[in-house]
Structure formats: structure tokens, C-alpha cells
VMD Tcl script that draws the C-alpha trace (Angstrom):
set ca {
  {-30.37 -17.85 -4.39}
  {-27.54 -15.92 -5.98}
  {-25.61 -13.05 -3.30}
  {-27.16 -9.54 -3.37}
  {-25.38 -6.70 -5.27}
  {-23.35 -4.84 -2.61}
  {-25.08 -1.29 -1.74}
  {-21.87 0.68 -1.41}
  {-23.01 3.13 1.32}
  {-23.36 -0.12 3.31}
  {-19.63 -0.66 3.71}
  {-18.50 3.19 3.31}
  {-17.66 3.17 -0.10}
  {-18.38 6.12 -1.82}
  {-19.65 5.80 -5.94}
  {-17.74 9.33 -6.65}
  {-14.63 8.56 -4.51}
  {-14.52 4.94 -3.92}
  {-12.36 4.04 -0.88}
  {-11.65 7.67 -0.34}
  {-13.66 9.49 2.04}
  {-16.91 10.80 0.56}
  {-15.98 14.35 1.74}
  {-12.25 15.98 2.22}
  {-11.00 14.48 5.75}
  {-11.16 17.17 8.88}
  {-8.41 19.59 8.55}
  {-8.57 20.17 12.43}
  {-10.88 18.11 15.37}
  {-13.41 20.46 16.81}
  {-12.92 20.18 20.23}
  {-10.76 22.34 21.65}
  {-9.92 19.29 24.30}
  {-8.20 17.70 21.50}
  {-5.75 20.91 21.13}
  {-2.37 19.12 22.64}
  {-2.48 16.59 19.50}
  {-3.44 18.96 16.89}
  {-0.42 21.01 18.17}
  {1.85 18.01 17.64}
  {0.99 17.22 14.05}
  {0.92 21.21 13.40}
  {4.68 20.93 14.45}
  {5.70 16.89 13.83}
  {8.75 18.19 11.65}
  {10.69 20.62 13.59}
  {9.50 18.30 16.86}
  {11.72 15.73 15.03}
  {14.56 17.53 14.13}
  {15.27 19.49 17.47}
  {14.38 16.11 18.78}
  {11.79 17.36 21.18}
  {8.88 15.06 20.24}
  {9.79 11.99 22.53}
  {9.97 14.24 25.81}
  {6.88 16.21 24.72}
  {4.80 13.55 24.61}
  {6.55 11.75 27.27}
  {4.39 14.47 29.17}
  {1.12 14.84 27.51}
  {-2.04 14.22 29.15}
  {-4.22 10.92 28.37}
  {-6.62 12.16 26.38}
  {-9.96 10.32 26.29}
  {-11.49 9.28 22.71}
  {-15.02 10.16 24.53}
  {-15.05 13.23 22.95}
  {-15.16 12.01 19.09}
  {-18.04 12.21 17.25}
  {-18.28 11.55 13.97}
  {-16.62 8.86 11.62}
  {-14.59 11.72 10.36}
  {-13.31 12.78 13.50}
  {-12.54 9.01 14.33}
  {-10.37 8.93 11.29}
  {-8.57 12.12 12.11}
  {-7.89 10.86 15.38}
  {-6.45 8.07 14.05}
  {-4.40 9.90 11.04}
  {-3.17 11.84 13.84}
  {-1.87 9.10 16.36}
  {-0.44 7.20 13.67}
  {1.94 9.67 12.55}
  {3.01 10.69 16.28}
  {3.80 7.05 16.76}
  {5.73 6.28 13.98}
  {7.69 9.54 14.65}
  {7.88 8.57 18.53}
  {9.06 4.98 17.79}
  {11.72 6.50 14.39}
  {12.11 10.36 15.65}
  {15.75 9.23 17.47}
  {19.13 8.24 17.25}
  {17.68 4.26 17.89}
  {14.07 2.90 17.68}
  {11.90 3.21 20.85}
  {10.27 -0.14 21.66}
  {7.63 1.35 23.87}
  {4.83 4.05 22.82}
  {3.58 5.40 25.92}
  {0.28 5.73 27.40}
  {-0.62 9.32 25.82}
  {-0.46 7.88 22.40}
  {-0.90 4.30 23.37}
  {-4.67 4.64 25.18}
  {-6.44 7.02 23.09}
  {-4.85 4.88 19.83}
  {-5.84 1.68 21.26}
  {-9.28 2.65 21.42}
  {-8.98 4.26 17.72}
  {-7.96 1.70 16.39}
  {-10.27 -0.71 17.70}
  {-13.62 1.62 16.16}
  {-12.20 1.80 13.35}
  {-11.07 -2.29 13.23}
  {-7.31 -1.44 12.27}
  {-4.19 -2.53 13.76}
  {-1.92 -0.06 16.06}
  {0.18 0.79 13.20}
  {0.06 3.75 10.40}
  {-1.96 2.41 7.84}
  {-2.52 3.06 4.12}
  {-5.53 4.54 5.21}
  {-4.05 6.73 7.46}
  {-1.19 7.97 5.49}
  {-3.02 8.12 2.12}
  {-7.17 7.89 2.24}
  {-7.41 10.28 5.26}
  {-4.46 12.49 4.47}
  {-5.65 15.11 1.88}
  {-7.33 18.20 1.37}
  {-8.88 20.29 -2.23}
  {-6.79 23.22 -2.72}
  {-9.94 24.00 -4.64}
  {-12.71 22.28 -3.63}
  {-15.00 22.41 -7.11}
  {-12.04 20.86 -8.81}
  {-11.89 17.01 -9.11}
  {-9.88 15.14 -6.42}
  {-7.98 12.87 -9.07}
  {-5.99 15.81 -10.01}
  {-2.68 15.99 -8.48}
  {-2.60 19.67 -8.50}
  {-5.16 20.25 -6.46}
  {-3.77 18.30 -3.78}
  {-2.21 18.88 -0.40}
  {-1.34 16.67 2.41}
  {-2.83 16.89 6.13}
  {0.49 15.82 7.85}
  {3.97 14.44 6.95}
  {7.06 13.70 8.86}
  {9.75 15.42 6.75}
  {7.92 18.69 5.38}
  {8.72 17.82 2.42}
  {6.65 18.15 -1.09}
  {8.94 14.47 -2.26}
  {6.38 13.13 1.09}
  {3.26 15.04 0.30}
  {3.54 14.23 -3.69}
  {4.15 10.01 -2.24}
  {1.25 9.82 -0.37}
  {-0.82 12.19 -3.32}
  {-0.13 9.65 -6.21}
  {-1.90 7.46 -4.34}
  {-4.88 9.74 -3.69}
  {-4.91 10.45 -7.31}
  {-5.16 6.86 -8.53}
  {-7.92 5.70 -5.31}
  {-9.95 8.96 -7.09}
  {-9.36 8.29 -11.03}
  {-10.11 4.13 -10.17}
  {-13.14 4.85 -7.77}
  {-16.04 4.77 -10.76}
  {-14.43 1.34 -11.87}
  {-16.11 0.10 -8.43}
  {-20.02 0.73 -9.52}
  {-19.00 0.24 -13.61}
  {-17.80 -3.52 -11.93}
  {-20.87 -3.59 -10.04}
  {-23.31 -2.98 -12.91}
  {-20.91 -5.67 -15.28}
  {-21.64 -8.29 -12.69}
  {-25.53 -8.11 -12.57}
  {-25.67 -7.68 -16.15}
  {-23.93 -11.60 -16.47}
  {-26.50 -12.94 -14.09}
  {-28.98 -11.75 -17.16}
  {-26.54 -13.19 -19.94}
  {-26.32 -8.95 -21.34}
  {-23.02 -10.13 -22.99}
  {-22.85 -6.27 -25.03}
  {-23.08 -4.37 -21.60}
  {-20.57 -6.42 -20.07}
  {-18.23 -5.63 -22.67}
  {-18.30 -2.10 -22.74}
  {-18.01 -2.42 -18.77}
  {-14.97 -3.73 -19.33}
  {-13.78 -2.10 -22.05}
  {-13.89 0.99 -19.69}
  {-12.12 -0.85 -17.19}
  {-9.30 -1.29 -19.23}
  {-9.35 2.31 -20.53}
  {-9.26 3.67 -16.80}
  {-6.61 1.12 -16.03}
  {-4.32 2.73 -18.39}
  {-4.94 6.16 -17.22}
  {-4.09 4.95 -13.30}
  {-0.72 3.50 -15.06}
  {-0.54 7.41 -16.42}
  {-0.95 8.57 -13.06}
  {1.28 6.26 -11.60}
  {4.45 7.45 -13.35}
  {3.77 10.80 -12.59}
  {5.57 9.79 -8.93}
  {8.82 10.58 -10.90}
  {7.74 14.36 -11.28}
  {8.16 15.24 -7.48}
  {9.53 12.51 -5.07}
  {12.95 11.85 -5.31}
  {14.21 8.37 -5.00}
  {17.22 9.94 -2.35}
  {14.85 11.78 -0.41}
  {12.29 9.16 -0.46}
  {14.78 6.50 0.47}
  {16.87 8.30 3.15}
  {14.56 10.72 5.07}
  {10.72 8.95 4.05}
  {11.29 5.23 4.26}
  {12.49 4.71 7.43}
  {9.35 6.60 9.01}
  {6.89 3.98 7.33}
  {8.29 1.69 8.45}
  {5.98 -1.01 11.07}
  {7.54 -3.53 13.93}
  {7.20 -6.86 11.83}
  {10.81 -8.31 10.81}
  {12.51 -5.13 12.20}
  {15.21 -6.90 14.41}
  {18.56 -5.10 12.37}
  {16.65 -2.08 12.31}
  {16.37 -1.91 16.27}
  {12.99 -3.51 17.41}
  {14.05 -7.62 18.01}
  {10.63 -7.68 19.96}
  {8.42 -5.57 17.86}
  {6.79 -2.34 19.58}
  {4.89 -1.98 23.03}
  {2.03 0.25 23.25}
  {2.34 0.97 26.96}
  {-1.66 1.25 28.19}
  {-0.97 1.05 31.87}
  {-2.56 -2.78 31.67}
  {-0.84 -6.50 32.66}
  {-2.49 -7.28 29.87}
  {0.22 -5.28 27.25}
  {2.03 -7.39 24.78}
  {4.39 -6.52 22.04}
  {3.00 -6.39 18.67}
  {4.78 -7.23 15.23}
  {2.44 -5.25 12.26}
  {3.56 -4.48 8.93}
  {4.24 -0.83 8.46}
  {2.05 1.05 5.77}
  {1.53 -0.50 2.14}
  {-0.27 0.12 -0.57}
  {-0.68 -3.37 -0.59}
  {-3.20 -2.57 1.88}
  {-5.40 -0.91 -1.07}
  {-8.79 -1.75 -1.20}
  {-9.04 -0.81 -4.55}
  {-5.87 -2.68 -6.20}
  {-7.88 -5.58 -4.46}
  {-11.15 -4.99 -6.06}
  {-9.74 -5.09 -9.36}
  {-8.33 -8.42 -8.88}
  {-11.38 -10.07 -7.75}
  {-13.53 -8.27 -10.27}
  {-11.69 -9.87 -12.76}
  {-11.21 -13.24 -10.99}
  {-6.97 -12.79 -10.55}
  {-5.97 -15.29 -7.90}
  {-3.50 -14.85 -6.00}
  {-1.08 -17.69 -3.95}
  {0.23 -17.84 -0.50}
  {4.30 -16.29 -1.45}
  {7.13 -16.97 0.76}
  {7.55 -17.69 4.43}
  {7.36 -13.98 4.91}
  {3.52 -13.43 5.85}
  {1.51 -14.47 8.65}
  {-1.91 -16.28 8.58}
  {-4.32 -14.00 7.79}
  {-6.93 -13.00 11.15}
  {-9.91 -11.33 11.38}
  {-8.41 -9.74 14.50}
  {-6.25 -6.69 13.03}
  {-4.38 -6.54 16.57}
  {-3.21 -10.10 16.77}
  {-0.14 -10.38 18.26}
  {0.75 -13.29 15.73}
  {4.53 -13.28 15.20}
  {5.34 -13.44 11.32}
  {8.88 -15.05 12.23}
  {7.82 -18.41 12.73}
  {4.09 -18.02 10.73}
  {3.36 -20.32 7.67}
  {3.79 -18.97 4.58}
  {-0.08 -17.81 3.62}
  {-1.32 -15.20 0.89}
  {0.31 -11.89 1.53}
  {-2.40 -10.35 -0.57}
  {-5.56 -11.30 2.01}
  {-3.05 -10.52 4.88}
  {-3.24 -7.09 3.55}
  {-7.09 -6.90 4.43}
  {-6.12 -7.00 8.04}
  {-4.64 -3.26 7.56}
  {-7.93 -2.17 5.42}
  {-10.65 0.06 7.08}
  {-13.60 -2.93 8.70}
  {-15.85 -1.85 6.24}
  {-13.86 -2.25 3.42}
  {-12.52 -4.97 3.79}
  {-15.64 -6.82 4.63}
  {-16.86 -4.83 1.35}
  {-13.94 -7.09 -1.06}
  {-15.56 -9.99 0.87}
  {-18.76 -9.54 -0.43}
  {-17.20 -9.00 -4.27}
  {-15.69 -12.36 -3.31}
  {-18.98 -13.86 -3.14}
  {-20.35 -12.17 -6.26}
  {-17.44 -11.98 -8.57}
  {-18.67 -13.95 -11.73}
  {-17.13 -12.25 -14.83}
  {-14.21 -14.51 -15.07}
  {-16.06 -17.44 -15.32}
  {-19.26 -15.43 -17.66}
  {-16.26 -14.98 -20.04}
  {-15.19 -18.41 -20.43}
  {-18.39 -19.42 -20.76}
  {-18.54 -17.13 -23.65}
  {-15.59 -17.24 -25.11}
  {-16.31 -17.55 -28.62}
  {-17.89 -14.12 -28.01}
  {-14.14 -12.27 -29.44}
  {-15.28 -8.61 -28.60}
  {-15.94 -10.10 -25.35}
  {-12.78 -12.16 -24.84}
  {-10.70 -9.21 -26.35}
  {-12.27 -7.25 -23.76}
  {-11.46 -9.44 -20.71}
  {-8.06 -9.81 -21.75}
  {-7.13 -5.81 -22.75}
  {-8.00 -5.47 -18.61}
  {-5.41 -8.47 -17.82}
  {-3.14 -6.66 -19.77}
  {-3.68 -3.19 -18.56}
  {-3.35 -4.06 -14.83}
  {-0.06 -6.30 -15.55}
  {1.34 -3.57 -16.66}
  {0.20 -1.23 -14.21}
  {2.34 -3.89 -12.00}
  {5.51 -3.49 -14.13}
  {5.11 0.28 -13.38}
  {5.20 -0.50 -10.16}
  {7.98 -2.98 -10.33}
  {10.08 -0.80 -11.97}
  {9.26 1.86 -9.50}
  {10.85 -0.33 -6.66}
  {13.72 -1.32 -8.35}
  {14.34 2.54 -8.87}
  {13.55 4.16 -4.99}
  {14.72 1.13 -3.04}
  {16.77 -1.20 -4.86}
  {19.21 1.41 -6.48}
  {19.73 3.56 -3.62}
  {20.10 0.96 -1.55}
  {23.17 -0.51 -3.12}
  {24.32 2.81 -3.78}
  {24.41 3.33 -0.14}
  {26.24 0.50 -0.10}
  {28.85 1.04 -2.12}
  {29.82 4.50 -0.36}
  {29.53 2.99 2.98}
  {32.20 0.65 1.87}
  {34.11 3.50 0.26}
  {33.99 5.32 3.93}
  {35.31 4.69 7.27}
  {33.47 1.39 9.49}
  {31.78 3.57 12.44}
  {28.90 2.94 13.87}
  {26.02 5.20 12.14}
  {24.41 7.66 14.17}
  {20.93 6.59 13.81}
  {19.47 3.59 13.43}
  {16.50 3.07 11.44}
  {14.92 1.17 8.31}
  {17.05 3.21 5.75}
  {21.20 2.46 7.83}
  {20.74 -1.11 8.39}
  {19.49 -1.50 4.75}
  {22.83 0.01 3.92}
  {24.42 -2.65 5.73}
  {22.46 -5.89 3.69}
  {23.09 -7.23 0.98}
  {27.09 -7.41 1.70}
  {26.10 -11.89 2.06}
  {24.42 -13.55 -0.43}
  {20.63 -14.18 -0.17}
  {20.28 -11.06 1.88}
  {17.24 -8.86 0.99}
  {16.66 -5.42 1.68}
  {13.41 -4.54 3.30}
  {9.77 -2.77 2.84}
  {8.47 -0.60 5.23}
  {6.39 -3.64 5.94}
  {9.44 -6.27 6.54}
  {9.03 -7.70 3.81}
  {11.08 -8.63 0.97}
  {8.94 -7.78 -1.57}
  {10.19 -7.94 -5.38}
  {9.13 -11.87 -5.52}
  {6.20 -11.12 -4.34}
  {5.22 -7.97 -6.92}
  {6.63 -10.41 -9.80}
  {4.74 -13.10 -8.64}
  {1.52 -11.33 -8.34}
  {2.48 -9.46 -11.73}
  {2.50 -12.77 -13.45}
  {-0.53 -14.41 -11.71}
  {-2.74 -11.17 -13.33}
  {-2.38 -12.93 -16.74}
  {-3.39 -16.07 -16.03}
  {-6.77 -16.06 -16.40}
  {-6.31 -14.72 -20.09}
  {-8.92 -16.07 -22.65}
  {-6.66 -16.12 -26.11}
  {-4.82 -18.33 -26.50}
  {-2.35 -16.09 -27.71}
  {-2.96 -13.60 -25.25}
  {-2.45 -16.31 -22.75}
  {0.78 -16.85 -23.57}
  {2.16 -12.94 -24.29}
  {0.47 -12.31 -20.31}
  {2.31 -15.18 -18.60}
  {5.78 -14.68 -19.81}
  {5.53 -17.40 -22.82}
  {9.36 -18.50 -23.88}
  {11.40 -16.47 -26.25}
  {9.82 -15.53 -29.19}
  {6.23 -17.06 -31.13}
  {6.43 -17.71 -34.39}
  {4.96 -14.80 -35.72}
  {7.86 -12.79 -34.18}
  {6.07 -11.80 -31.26}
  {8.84 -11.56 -28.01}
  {7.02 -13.19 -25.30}
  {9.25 -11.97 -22.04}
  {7.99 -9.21 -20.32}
  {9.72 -6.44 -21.99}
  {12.89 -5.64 -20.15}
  {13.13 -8.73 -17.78}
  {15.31 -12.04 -18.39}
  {14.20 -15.32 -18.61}
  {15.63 -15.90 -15.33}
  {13.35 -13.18 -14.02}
  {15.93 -10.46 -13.45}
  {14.20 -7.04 -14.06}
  {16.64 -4.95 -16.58}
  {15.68 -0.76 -16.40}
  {17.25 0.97 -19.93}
  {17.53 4.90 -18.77}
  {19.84 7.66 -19.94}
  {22.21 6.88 -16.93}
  {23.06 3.32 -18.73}
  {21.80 -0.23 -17.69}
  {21.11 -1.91 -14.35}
  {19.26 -4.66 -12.64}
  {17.21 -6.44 -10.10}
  {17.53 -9.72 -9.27}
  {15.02 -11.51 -6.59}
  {17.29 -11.17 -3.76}
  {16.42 -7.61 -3.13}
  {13.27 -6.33 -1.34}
  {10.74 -3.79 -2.35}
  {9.31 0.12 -1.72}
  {5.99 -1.50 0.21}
  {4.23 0.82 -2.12}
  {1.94 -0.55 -4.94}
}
mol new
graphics top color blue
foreach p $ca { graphics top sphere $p radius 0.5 }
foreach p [lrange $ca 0 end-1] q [lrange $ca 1 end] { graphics top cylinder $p $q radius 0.2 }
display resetview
């Protein structure tokens, strides 16, 4: 007997929003107990710049979590203890290894009903972070969006974390469109799976519309220098200050340091359903990731882990629900294999492929996009820190010690996650064509060499054989070779 059809209230999916809450997040928690926090976030960014945060909380009460009620309050909560830890452990001159027990009790508990890890998801920083300016307008519009809480103030933050918004809203009817494609293959309706995913491909281009649009507000300087090194988690952050990762001080023997990756939009559910909709697999890249657990606060180093698939890692960081929700696709996804089976079907197979096309893509957007906010400013922090005198920079965080790599060869700069992540966006880039029906198709998606016959160029347009990315702009020529790391974002 063939896996039920997920019902999408079942793992709090929502058919009008998808992964984004079914109504706006709480703009404030109801009970007045909970004042001291909402205070905190009111005020995170003058708290960090007259450095007053650490020694505020240092002498906050331990608030209880007894006093949440609803899912939405849960996920405030969260939101909210997130961003005062990230700006406790990255608010100084050097990292704090140790979150103490007013953030580190009442976030524990948070994170365990709401199965994430004690780190500031995707979820927290983008799914729970928004608000309507006008409520009757749609959510996928960027202009009617505003952020709950940033560390820098800044609209370059808000409009970040709002891209992403955007794109979770504009994607979200792709998740019951997918839905209805996959029961209609169990009944051989080849003509309503093809306009399912002939709208799929349509929508993907419009996310790849809305992607770009990142260029309108957040500057790469800003973005690099002042938002980065906020996002960033405790996994591979030894040069950046934490050699041991971060303790979250609970008053218990029990207490270990924990290594997590820091936010990532990696850590979409969304980006994930459209792989396994379409039946894109994806292989274990680099010695980089840790095994993937169902326990999101494992205490797993990822120094000495295996390498394993980056991509289900990710799940670990998702909500419980959805990621248990991308399990269930798992066990249903059959439109892959309905489309080989029918493959002399061409409006079909023309369909199938269009969507391989249209999310590759959507990953050289986001390729490029890297190379631009991390990779560029990186070395050009480079270069002037050569050009200026050798003292010893007055803070120490994600964004100086990636000023300081790349001077020996093989160095990477990192995500906010650790990570070195520009292999690992081409690789999954060039893993979305493989499953391509045409044979011609086949070969345009998966980086076929030099030119076909009928003059067709075969590379991926702006990108050597040798897999160096090559960005054509007004300000000249540049590139990105594999050595360098990635924005953690998309």
C-alpha cells in the first residue's frame, strides 16, 4: 500500500504560506512577566554599540518558559533568545564562550519544544521575523515587509532576512501544486502532471526574480562587515575566537560545549522540497559536515565527523515538524521516476526538464550572489589590511579573521555556518541537472564540454571548464575559484 498524501496542517505547513507561519509572528509576548526580554530586543542595537548588553544580561532574572502558551509565543520566545545570544556571544571586542543561565535556561527549554538546536536558526532569523506593514496586502511583496528584530538597525539586515520571506511566500503554493502532481501519477493523469509542473517552473523563475532583488537594499560592505559576523554559529570557529565551540551555562554538571552551524538558508525547508519533488539527489560533499542526527542538540564535533550530505544535515536546524514533513515527501516523491517512465510523452519531458533548469539557475543566482557579498569583500579586506600597519584588530569576530585567510594557499574563507561553501553550492548546482530527460537537455544542465554541434555552448554561462566562476559587471572582470567559502545564504 502506497504512503498517504501528506495533510499539511499535520506538520504546520500552511497551503497559503508554506513554511511561513500561517499568521504574522507576535510582535510582542503577552505576558507582562516576559517584559525584561522584550526590552532587550526593543534595544539589541544601541545595547551593542554602548556595549551594555553582556552586563545587562549578566544580571537578568531566569525567566521560566512556564508562562508560554501558544506555538506562536514559543516561536517568539525563541526568535527572541536567539538574537540575544548571538549578540551576547559577537556583541564584544572577542567572542564569549559561555551564554549564561538567563539566556541559557529559558533557551534550552525553547529549543527543545520546538526540536531546534541552541543556535539562531533560519527559522528564527527569517520565518518568524516579519510583520505586514499592511496586512490585506500579500506577504510575497517586499514592500510590505518589516523585520521583528535585527542586530545592526539597519534596512541592508532587515531587506537580508526579507528576500528570504519573499521567496518562502511566492514558493509556498508550489508545496500543494507538488502535492496534487504526485497523486495525479499514482492515476497515470500524465496532462495534469504537466501543467503542475509547468507552473513549477514558471514560479521558479519568479523566486530567481525575487532573488536578485537582494542587490536593491543590502550592501555587500555592510552585509559583510557589520551582518556576517553576527550569524555566525560555534562549528569551525577556532580563528574566529571559539576553539571549543559555545557553553550554554544552565547551572547543571551535565553542560557541555556545543559546535552548531550558525543560520543558513540551507536550512530551508522549502529549497528542500523542491529537490525532492523533483527527485534531485544530493551527495555527502567534503569533510566539512557532520553525520546527520535526529537529535538537533548533539554535541557531535564536525572537526573530526565523516564527510556526510550537508544538505540532510541541514534538517537538523529545520522546525520538528518540517522537517519530519520533507520526510514524508521522501517517501512519496514519484515524479522523477513517472517521467521516465513516460518519456516519450515530450510536453511532459519538456516540462520536467524547464523545472531542472529553472532551479539550476536559481542556484547560479545564488552562486553569483556569494562570490559578490563574501568572496569580493573578503579579499578586498585583504588587500587593505596588507596595505596598512600589522596590529592586532580590535575585535575579533567572523568578518577580521576572514580578513586574515586566504594569505596560504588552500585557505577558505568561511559561512556563518563554518563552512566553506562555494564547492558545495556548485556541486549541488550541478547535481539539479542530472536527472534531466533530453538528451540534449541532459547535457546543456550538467555542464556538457565546450560547444555541441549545433553551436550550442555547453558551460554554464560565465564559469570555466575548470569550474572557476567568472562575474562580467561594469566594474570589469573577476573570479572565484573553489578555494574560497560562501555567504551561508541560499
Amino acid at each position: 500500500m502506497l504512503p498517504s498524501i501528506p495533510r499539511l496542517e499535520d506538520y504546520d505547513v500552511s497551503s497559503t504560506n508554506g513554511f511561513l507561519p500561517a499568521e504574522p509572528p507576535l510582535e510582542i509576548l503577552p505576558d507582562p512577566y516576559y517584559r525584561p526580554w522584550e526590552n532587550i530586543i526593543r534595544n539589541l542595537q544601541p545595547l551593542i554599540l554602548t556595549k551594555r548588553l553582556r552586563g545587562l544580561v549578566d544580571n537578568l532574572p531566569v525567566l521560566s518558559t512556564d508562562f508560554l502558551r501558544t506555538d506562536q509565543e514559543w516561536r517568539r520566545a525563541y526568535m527572541i533568545l536567539g538574537f540575544m545570544s548571538h549578540a551576547y556571544i559577537w556583541g564584544g571586542d572577542i567572542p564569549s564562550e559561555r551564554v549564561p543561565p538567563a539566556i541559557s535556561v529559558p533557551f534550552t527549554d525553547t529549543c527543545r519544544r520546538l526540536e531546534l538546536p541552541l543556535v539562531a536558526t533560519y527559522a528564527g532569523v527569517c520565518l518568524w521575523n516579519w510583520r505586514p506593514l499592511f496586512p490585506e496586502e500579500p506577504v510575497d511583496n517586499l514592500e510590505n515587509l518589516s523585520t521583528l528584530a535585527t542586530f545592526t538597525g539597519s534596512l541592508d539586515e532587515s531587506w537580508f532576512y526579507l528576500v528570504s520571506v519573499a521567496i518562502e511566500s511566492r514558493g509556498a503554493p508550489i508545496i500543494p501544486l507538488m502535492l496534487h502532481a504526485i497523486e495525479a501519477a499514482r492515476f497515470g493523469r500524465i496532462d495534469i502532471v504537466t501543467e503542475c509542473l509547468r507552473s513549477f517552473a514558471e514560479r521558479l523563475d519568479e523566486l530567481g526574480a525575487l532573488l536578485n532583488r537582494m542587490y536593491d537594499n543590502c550592501d555587500p560592505h555592510v552585509f559583510y562587515h557589520r551582518i556576517r559576523p553576527f550569524l555566525a554559529g560555534s562549528k569551525n570557529m577556532h580563528e574566529a575566537g571559539l576553539p571549543n565551540g559555545v557553553l550554554f551555562d544552565t547551572g547543571s554538571p551535565d553542560d557541555q560545549y556545543v559546535k552548531h552551524a550558525g543560520g543558513s538558508n540551507a536550512q530551508s525547508s522549502l529549497i528542500q522540497f523542491f529537490d525532492i519533488a523533483l527527485g534531485v539527489e544530493h551527495r555527502p560533499q567534503g569533510p566539512h559536515t557532520k553525520p546527520a542526527t535526529s537529535n538537533p542538540h548533539s554535541t557531535i564535533s564536525a572537526d573530526t565527523a565523516p564527510p556526510q550530505n550537508f544538505i540532510h544535515e541541514m534538517r537538523t536546524y529545520m522546525p520538528g515538524p518540517h522537517a519530519r514533513f520533507l520526510e514524508h515527501m521522501t517517501s512519496i516523491a514519484n515524479i522523477r521516476q513517472f517521467v521516465r517512465e513516460h518519456q516519450h510523452n515530450r510536453a511532459l519531458a519538456i516540462a520536467y526538464d524547464a523545472c531542472l533548469a529553472m532551479l539550476r539557475a536559481f542556484r547560479d543566482k545564488h552562486i553569483q550572489m556569494v562570490s559578490r557579498y563574501i568572496i569580493v569583500k573578503s579579499r578586498e579586506s585583504r588587500s587593505q589590511s596588507r596595505s596598512m600597519s600589522r596590529e592586532k584588530p580590535a575585535r575579533v569576530n567572523l568578518a577580521t579573521v576572514s580578513n586574515k585567510q586566504g594569505n596560504t594557499k588552500g585557505s577558505a574563507t568561511r559561512g556563518t555556518g563554518g563552512t566553506a561553501l562555494i564547492p558545495f553550492l556548485k556541486q549541488a548546482r550541478d547535481e539539479t541537472g542530472e536527472p534531466a530527460i533530453d538528451a540534449w537537455a541532459r547535457r546543456l544542465l550538467n555542464n556538457g564540454p565546450g560547444y555541441a554541434s549545433d553551436g550550442v555552448r555547453l558551460n554554464t554561462i560565465g564559469e570555466h571548464a575548470s569550474g572557476e566562476t567568472v562575474i562580467v559587471g561594469l566594474a570589469g572582470t573577476w573570479s572565484v575559484d573553489d578555494s574560497d567559502g560562501g555567504i551561508c545564504h541560499w
